[in-house]
PDB file of N, CA, C and O in Angstrom:
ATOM      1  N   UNK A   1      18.867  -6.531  -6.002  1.00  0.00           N
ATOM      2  CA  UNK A   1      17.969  -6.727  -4.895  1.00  0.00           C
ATOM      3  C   UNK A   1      18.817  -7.022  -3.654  1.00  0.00           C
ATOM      4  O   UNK A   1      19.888  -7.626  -3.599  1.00  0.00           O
ATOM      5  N   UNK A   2      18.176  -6.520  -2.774  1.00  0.00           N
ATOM      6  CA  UNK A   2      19.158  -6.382  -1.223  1.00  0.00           C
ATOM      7  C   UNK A   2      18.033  -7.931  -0.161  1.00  0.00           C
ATOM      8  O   UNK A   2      16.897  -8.368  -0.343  1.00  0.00           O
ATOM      9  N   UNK A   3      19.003  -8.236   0.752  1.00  0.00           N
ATOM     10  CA  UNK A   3      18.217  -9.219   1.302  1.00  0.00           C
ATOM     11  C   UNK A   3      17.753  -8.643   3.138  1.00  0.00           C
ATOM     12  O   UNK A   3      18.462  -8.234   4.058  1.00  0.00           O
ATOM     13  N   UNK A   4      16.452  -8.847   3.036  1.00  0.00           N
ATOM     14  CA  UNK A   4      16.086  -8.464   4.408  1.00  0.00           C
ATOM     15  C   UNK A   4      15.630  -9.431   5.676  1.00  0.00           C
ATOM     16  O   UNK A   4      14.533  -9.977   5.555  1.00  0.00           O
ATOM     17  N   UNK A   5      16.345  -9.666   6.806  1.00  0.00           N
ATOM     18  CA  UNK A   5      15.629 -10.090   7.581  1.00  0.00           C
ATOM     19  C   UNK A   5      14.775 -10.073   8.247  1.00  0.00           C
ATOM     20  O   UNK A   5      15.339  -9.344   9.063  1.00  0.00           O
ATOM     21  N   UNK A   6      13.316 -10.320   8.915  1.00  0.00           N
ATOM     22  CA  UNK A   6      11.957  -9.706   9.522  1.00  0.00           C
ATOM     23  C   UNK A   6      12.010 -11.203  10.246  1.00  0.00           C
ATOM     24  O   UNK A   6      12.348 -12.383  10.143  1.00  0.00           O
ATOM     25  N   UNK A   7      11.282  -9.982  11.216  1.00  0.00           N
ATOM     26  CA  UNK A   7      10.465 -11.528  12.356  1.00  0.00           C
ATOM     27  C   UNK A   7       8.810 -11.784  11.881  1.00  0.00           C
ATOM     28  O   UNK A   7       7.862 -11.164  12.363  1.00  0.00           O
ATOM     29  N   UNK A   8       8.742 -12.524  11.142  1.00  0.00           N
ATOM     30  CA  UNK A   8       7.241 -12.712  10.857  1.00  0.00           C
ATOM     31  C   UNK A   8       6.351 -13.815  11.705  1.00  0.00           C
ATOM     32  O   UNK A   8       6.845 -14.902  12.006  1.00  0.00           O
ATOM     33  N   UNK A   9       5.089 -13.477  12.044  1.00  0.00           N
ATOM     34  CA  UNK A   9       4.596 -14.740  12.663  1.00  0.00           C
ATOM     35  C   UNK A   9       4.081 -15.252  12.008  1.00  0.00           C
ATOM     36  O   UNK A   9       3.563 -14.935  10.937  1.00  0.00           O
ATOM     37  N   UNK A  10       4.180 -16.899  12.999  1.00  0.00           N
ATOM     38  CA  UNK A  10       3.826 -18.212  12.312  1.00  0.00           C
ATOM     39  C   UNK A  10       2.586 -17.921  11.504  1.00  0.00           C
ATOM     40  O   UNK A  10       2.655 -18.411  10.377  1.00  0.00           O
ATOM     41  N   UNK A  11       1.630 -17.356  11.722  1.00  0.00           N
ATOM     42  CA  UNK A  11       0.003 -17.587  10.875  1.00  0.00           C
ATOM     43  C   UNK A  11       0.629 -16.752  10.146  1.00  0.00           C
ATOM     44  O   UNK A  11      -0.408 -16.303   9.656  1.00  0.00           O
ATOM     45  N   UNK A  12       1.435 -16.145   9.641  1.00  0.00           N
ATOM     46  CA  UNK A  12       1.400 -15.074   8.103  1.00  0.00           C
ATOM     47  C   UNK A  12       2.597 -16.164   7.706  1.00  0.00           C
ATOM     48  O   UNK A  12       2.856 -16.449   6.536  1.00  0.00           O
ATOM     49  N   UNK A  13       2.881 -16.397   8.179  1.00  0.00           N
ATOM     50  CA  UNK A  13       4.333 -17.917   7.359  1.00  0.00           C
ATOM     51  C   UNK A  13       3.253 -19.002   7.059  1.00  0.00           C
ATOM     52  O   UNK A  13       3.665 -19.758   6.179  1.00  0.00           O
ATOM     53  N   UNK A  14       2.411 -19.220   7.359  1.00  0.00           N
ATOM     54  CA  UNK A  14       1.265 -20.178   7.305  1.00  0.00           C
ATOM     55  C   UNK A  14       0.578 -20.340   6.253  1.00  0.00           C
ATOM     56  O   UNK A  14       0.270 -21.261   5.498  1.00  0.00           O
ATOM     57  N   UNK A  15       0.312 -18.692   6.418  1.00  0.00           N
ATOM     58  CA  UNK A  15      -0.607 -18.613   5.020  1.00  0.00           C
ATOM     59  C   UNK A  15       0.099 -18.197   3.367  1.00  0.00           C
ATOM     60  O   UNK A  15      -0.232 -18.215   2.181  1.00  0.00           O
ATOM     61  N   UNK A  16       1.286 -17.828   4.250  1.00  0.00           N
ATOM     62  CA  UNK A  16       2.332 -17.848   2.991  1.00  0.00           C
ATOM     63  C   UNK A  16       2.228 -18.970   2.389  1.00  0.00           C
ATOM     64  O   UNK A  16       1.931 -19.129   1.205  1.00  0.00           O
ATOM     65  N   UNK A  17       2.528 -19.991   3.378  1.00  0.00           N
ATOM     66  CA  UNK A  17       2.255 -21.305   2.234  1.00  0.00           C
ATOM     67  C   UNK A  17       1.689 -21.997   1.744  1.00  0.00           C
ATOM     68  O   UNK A  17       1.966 -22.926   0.986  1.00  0.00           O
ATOM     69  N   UNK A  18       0.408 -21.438   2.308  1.00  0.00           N
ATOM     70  CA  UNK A  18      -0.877 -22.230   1.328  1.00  0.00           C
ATOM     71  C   UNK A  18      -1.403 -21.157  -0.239  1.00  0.00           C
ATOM     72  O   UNK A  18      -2.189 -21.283  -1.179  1.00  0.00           O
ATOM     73  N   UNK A  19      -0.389 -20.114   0.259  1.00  0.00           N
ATOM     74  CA  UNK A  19      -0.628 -19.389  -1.626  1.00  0.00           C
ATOM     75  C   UNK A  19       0.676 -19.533  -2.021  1.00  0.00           C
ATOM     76  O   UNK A  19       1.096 -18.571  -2.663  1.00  0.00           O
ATOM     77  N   UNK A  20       1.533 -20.526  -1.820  1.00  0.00           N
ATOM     78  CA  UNK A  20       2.804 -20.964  -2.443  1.00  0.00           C
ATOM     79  C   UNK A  20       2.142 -22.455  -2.979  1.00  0.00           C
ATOM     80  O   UNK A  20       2.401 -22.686  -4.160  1.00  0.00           O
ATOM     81  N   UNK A  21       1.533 -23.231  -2.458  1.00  0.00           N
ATOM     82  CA  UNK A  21       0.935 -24.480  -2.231  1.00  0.00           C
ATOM     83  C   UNK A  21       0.243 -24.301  -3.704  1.00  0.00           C
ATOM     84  O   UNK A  21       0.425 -24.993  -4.706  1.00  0.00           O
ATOM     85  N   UNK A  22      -0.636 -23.123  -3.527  1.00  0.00           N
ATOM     86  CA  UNK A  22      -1.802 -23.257  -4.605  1.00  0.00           C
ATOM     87  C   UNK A  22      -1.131 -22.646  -5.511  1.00  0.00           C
ATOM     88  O   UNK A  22      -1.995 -22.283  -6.308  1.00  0.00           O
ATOM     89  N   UNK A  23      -0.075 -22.285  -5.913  1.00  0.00           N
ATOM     90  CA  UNK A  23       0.899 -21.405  -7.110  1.00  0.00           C
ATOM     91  C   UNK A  23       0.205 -20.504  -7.449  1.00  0.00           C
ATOM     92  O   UNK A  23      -0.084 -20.263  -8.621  1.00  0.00           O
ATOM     93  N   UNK A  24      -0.334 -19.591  -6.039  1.00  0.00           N
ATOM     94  CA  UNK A  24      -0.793 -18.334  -6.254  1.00  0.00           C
ATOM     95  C   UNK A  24       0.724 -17.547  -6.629  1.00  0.00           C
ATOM     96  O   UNK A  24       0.959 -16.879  -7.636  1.00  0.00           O
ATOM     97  N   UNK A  25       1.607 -17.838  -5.547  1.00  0.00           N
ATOM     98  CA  UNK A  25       2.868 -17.426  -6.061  1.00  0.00           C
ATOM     99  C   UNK A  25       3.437 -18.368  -6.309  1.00  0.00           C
ATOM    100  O   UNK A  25       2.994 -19.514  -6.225  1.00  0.00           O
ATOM    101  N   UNK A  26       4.908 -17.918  -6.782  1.00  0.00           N
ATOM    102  CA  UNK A  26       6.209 -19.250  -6.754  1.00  0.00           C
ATOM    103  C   UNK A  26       6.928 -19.493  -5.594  1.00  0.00           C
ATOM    104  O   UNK A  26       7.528 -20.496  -5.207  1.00  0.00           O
ATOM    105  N   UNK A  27       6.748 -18.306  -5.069  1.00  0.00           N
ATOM    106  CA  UNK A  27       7.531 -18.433  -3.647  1.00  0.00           C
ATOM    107  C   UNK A  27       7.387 -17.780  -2.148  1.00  0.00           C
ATOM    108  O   UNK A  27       6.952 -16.629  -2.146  1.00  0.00           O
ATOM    109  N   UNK A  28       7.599 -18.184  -1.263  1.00  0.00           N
ATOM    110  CA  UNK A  28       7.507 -17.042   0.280  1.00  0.00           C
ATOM    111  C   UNK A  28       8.064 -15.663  -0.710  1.00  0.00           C
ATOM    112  O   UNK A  28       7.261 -15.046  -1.410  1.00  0.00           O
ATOM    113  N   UNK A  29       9.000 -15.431  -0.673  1.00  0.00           N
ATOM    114  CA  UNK A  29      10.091 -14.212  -0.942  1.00  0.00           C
ATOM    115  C   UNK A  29       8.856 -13.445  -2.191  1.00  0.00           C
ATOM    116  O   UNK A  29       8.679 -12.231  -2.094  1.00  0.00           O
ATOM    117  N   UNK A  30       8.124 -14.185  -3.230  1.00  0.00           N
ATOM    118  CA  UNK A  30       7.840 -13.624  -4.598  1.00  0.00           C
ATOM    119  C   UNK A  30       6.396 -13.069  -3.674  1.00  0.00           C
ATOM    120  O   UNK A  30       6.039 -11.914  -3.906  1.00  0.00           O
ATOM    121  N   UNK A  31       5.647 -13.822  -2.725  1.00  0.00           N
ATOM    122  CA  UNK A  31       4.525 -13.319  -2.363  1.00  0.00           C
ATOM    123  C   UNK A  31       4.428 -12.226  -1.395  1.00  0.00           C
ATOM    124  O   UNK A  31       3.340 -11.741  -1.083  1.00  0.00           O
ATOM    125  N   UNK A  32       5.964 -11.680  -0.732  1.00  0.00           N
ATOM    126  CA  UNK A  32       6.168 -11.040  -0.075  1.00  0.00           C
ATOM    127  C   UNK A  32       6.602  -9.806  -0.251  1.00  0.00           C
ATOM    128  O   UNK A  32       6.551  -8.974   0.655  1.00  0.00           O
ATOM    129  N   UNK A  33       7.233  -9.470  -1.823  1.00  0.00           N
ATOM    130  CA  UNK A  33       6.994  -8.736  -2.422  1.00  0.00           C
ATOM    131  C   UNK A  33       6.165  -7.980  -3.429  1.00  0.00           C
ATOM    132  O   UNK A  33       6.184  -6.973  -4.138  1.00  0.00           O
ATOM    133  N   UNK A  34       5.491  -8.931  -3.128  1.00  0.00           N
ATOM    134  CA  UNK A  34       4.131  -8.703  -4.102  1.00  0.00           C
ATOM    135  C   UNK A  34       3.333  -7.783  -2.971  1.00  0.00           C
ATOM    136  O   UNK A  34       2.931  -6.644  -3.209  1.00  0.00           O
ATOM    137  N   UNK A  35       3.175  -8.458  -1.721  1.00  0.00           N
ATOM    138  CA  UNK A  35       2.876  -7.589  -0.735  1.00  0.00           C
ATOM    139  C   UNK A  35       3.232  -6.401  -0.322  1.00  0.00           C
ATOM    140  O   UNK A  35       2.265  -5.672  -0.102  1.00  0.00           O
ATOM    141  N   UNK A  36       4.493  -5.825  -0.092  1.00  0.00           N
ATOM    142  CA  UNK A  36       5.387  -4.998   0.264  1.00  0.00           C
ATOM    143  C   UNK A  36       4.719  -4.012  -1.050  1.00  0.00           C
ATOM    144  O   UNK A  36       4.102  -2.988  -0.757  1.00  0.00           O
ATOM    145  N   UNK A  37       4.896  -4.401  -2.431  1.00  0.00           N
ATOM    146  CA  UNK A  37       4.663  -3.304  -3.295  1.00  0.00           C
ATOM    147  C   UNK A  37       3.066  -2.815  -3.221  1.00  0.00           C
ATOM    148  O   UNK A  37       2.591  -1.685  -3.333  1.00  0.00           O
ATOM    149  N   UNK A  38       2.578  -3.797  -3.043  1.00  0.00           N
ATOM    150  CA  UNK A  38       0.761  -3.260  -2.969  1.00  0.00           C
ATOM    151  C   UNK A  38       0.706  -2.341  -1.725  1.00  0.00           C
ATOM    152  O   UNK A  38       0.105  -1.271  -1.824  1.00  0.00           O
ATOM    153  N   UNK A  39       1.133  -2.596  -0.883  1.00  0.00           N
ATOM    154  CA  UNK A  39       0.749  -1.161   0.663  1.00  0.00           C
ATOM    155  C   UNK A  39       1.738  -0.211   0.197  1.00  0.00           C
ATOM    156  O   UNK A  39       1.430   0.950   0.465  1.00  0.00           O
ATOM    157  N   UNK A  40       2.977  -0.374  -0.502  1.00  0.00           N
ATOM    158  CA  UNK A  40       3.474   1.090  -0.930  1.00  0.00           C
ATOM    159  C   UNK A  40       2.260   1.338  -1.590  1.00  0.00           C
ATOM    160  O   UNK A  40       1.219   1.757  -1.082  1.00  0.00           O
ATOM    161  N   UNK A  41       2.534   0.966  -3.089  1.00  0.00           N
ATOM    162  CA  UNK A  41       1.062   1.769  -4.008  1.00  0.00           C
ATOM    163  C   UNK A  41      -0.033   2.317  -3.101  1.00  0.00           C
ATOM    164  O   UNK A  41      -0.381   3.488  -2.944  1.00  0.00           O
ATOM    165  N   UNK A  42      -0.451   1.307  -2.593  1.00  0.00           N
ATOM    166  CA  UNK A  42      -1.929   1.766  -1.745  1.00  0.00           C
ATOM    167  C   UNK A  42      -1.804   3.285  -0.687  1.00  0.00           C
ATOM    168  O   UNK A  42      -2.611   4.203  -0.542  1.00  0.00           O
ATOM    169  N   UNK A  43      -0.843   3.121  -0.254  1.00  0.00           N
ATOM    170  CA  UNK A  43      -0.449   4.284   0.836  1.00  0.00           C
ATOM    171  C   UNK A  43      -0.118   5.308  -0.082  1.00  0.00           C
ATOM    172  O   UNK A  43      -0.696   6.388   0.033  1.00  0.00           O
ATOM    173  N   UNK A  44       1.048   5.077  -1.323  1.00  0.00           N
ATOM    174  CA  UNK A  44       0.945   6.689  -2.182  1.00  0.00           C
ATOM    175  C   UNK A  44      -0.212   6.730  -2.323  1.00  0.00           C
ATOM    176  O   UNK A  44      -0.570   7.846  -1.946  1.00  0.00           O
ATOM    177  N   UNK A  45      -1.203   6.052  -2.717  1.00  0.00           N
ATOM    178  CA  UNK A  45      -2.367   6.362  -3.647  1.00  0.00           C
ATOM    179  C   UNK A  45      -3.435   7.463  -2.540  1.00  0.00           C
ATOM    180  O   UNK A  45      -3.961   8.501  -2.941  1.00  0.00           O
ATOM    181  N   UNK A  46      -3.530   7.027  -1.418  1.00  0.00           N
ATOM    182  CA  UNK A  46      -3.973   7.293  -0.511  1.00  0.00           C
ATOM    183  C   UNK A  46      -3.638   8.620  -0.025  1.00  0.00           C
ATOM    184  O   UNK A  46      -4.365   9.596   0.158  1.00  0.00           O
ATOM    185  N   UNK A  47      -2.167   8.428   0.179  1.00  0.00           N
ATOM    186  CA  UNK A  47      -1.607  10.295   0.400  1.00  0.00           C
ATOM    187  C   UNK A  47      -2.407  11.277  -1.008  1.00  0.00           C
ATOM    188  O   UNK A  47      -3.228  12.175  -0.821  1.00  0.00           O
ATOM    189  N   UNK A  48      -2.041  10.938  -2.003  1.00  0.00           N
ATOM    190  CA  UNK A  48      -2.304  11.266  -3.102  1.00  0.00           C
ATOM    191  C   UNK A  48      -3.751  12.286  -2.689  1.00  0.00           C
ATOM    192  O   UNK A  48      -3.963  13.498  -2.734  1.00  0.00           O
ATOM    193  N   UNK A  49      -4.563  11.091  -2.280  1.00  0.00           N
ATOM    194  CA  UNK A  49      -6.411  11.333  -2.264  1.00  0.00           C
ATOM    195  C   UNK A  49      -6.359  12.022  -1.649  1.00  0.00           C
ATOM    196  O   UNK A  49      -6.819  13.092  -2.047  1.00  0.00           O
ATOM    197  N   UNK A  50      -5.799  11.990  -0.269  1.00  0.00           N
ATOM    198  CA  UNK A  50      -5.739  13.399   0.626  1.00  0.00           C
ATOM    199  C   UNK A  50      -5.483  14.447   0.165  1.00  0.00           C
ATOM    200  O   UNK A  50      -6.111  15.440   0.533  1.00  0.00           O
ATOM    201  N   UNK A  51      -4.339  14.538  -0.911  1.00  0.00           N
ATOM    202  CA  UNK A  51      -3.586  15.620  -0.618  1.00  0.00           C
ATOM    203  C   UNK A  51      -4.664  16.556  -1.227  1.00  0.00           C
ATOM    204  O   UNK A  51      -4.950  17.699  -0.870  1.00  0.00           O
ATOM    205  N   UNK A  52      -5.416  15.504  -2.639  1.00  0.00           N
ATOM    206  CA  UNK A  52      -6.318  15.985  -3.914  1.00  0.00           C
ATOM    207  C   UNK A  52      -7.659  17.125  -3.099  1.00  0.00           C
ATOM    208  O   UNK A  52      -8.229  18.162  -3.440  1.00  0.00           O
ATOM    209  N   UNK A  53      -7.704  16.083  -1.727  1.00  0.00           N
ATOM    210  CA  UNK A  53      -9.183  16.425  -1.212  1.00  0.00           C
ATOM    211  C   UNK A  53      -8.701  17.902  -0.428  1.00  0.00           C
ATOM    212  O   UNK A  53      -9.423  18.891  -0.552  1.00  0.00           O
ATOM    213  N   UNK A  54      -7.406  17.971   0.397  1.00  0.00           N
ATOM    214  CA  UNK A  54      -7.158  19.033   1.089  1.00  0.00           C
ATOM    215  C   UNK A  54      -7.123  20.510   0.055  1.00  0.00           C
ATOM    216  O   UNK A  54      -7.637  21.607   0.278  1.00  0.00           O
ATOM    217  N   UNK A  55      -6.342  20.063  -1.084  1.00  0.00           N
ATOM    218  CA  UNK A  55      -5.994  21.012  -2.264  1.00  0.00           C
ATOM    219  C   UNK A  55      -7.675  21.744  -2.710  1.00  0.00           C
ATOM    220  O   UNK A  55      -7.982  22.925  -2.542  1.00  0.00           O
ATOM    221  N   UNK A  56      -8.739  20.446  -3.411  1.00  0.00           N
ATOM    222  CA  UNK A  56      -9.718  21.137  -3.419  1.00  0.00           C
ATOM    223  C   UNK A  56     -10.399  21.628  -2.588  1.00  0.00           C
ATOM    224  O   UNK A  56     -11.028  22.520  -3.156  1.00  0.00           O
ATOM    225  N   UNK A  57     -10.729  21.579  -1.311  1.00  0.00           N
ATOM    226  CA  UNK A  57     -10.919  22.002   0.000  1.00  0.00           C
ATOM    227  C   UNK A  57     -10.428  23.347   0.158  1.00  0.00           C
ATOM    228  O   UNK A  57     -11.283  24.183   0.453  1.00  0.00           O
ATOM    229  N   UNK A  58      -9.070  23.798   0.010  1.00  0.00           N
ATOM    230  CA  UNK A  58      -8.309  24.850  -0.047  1.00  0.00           C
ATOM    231  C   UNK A  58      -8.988  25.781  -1.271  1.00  0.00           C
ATOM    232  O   UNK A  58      -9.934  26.537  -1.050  1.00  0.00           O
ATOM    233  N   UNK A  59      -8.501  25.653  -2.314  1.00  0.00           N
ATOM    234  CA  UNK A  59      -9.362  26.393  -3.719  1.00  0.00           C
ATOM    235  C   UNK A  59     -10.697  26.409  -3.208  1.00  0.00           C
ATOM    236  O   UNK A  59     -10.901  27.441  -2.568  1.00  0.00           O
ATOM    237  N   UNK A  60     -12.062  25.340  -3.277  1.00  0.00           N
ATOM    238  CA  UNK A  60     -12.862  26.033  -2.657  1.00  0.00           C
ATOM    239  C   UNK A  60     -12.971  27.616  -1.793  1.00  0.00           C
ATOM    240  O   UNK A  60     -13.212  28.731  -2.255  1.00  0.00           O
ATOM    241  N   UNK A  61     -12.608  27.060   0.018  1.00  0.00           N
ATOM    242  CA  UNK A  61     -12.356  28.378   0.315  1.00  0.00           C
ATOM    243  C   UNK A  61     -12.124  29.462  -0.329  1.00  0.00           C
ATOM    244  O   UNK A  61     -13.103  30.196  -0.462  1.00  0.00           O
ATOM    245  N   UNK A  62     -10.908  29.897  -0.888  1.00  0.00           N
ATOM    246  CA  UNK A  62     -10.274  30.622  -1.303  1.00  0.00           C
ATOM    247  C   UNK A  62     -11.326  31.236  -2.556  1.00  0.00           C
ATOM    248  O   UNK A  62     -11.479  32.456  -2.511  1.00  0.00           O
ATOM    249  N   UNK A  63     -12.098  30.463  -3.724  1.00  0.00           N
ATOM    250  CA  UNK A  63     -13.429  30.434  -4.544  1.00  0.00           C
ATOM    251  C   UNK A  63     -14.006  31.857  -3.407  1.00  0.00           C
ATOM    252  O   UNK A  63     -13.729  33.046  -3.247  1.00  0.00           O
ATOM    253  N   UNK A  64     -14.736  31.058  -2.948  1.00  0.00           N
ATOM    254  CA  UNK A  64     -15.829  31.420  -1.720  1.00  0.00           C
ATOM    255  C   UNK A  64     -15.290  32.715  -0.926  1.00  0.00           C
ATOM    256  O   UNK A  64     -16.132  33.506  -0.500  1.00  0.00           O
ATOM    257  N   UNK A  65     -13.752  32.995  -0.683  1.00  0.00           N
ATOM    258  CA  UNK A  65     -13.661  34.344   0.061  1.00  0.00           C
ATOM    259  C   UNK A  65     -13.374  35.337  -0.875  1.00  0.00           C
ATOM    260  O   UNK A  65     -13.390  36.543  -0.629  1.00  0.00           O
ATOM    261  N   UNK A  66     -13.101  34.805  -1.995  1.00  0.00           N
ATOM    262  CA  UNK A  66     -12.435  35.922  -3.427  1.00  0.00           C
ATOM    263  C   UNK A  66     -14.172  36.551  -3.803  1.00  0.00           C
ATOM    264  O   UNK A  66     -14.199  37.748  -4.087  1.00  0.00           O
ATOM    265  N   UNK A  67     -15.393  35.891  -3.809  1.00  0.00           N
ATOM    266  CA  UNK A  67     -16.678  35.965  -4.124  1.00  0.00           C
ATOM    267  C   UNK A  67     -17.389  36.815  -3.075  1.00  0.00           C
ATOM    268  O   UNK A  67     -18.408  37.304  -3.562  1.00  0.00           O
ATOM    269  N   UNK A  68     -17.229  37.101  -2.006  1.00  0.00           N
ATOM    270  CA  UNK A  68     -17.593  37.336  -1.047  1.00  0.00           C
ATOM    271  C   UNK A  68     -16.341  38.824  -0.542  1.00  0.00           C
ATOM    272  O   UNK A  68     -16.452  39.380   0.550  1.00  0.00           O
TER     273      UNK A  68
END
């Protein structure tokens, strides 16, 4: 693991520590990667949906002008 520096503001350092407080996590660093990995996932997942919706979108058409 590599170490990164960020400028974060105070209310997200804030609330970092009231889910460090409540041992939602163990730590700033553990809840911050917990973060970091959920908006990757979420964003592939997301490209993903697009790509699924453009692809069937495409075949459609293509259905529809091969029929025609």
């Amino acid at each position: 693991m590599r170490m990164l520096s960020v400028f974060i503001p105070e209310s997200y350092i804030e609330s970092l520590d009231i889910l460090v407080a409540e041992e939602i996590f163990p730590n700033r660093s553990e809840a911050i990667r917990s973060a970091i990995r959920d908006l990757i996932r979420n964003e592939i997942l997301l490209k993903d949906a697009v790509t699924k919706r453009k692809n069937k979108k495409q075949f459609e058409k293509q259905s529809n002008q091969e029929q025609n």
